[in-house]
C-alpha positions in Angstrom: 29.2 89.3 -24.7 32.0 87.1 -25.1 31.4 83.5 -25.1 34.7 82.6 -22.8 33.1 85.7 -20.4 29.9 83.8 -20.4 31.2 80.8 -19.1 33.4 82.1 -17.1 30.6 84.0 -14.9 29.5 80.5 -13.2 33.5 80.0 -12.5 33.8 82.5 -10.5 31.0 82.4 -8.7 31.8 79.3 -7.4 35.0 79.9 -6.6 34.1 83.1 -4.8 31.0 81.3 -3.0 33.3 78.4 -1.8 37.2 80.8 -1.5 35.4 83.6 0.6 34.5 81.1 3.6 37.2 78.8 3.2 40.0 82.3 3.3 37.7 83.8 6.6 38.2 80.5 8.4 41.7 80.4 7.5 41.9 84.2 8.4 40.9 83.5 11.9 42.9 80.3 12.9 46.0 82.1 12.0 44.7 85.4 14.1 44.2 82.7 16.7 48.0 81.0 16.6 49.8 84.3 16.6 47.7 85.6 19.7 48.5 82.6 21.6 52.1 82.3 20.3 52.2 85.9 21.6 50.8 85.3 24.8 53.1 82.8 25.5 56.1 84.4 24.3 55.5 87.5 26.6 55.1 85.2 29.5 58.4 83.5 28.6 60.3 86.9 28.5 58.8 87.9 32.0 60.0 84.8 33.4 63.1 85.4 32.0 63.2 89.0 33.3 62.6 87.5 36.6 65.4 84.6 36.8 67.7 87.1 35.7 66.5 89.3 38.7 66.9 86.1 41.4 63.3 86.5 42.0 60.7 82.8 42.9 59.0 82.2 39.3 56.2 80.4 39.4 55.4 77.1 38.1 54.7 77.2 34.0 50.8 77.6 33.5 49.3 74.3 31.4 46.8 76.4 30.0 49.3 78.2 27.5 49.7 74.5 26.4 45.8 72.9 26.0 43.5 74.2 23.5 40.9 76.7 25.4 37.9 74.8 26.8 35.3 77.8 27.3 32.6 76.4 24.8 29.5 74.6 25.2 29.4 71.3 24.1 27.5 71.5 20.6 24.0 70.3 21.1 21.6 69.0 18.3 19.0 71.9 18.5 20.7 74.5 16.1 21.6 71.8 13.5 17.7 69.9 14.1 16.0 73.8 13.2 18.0 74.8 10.4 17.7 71.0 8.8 13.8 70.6 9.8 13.3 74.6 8.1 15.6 73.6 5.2 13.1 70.8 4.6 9.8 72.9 4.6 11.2 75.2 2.3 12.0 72.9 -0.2 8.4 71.4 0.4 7.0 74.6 -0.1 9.5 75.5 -3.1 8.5 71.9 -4.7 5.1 72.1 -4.5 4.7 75.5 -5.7 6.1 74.1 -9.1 4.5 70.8 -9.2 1.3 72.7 -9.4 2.5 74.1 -12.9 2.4 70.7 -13.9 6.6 70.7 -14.2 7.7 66.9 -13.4 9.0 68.3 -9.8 10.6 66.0 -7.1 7.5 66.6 -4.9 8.8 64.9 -1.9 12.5 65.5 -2.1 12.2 67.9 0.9 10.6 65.2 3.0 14.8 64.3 3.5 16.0 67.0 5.5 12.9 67.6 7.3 13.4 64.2 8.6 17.0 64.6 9.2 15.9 68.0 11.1 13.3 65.9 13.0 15.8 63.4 14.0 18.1 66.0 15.5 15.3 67.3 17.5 14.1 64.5 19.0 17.1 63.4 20.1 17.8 67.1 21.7 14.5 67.0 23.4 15.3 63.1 25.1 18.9 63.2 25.7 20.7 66.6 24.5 19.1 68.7 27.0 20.5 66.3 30.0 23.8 66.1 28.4 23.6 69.9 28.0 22.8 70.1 31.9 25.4 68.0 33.3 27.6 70.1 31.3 26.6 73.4 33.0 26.6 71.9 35.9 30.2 70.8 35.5 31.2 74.0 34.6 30.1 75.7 37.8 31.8 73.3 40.0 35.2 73.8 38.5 34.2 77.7 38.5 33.1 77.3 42.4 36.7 75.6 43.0 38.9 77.7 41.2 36.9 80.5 43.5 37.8 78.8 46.8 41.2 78.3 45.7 
């Protein structure tokens, strides 16, 4: 083999590993403007279609105008698992080599286990509160916009 196609191998891996992502997230937030660009430019034309007809158009939603609020708020369990399980891994993976008597960074997965078990205790003593008032918020303003 070629010695340019050798090291070009490791140069395209990483700019596939880090374009591919990058390109999909791209991909969706402009899927995302032209729906809502769409949305909003049908509901102009059919207000248009009705001033033109002399018929009572309603008032201009403010929805078309604030970004969509559906989520959950992003809680600290998902990012505490895969940080704590990142973390035993790299135990795992470290100490399976120290044992070949290779100069390994035993403890170097001791980091994100920590980091992991930081997340998680904070999602066991406050995030699941915060999570609950959140829900709880949610089916108020769903219970009002029902009596409405």
């Amino acid at each position: 083999m070629s010695e340019v196609l050798v090291a070009a191998i490791p140069l395209f891996g990483i700019i596939f590993a880090v374009g591919g992502p990058v390109a999909f997230f791209i991909v969706i937030a402009v899927l995302k403007h032209r729906t809502r660009r769409d949305l909003i430019e049908r509901y102009h034309i059919e207000r248009m279609a009705a001033i033109e007809r002399g018929m009572d158009v309603p008032a201009w939603k403010p929805e078309f105008l604030q970004a969509p609020t559906r989520r959950r708020p992003r809680t600290s369990l998902l990012p505490g698992l895969v940080w704590f399980f990142i973390g035993i891994a790299l135990l795992v993976f470290f100490l399976d080599i120290s044992s070949h008597d290779i100069h390994a960074p035993r403890y170097i997965g001791l980091i994100p286990t920590a980091v992991g078990l930081a997340y998680l205790v904070y999602y066991f003593v406050e995030g699941r509160e915060i999570e609950r008032r959140h829900i709880e918020a949610q089916e108020q303003q769903l219970k009002s916009s029902e009596s409405r």
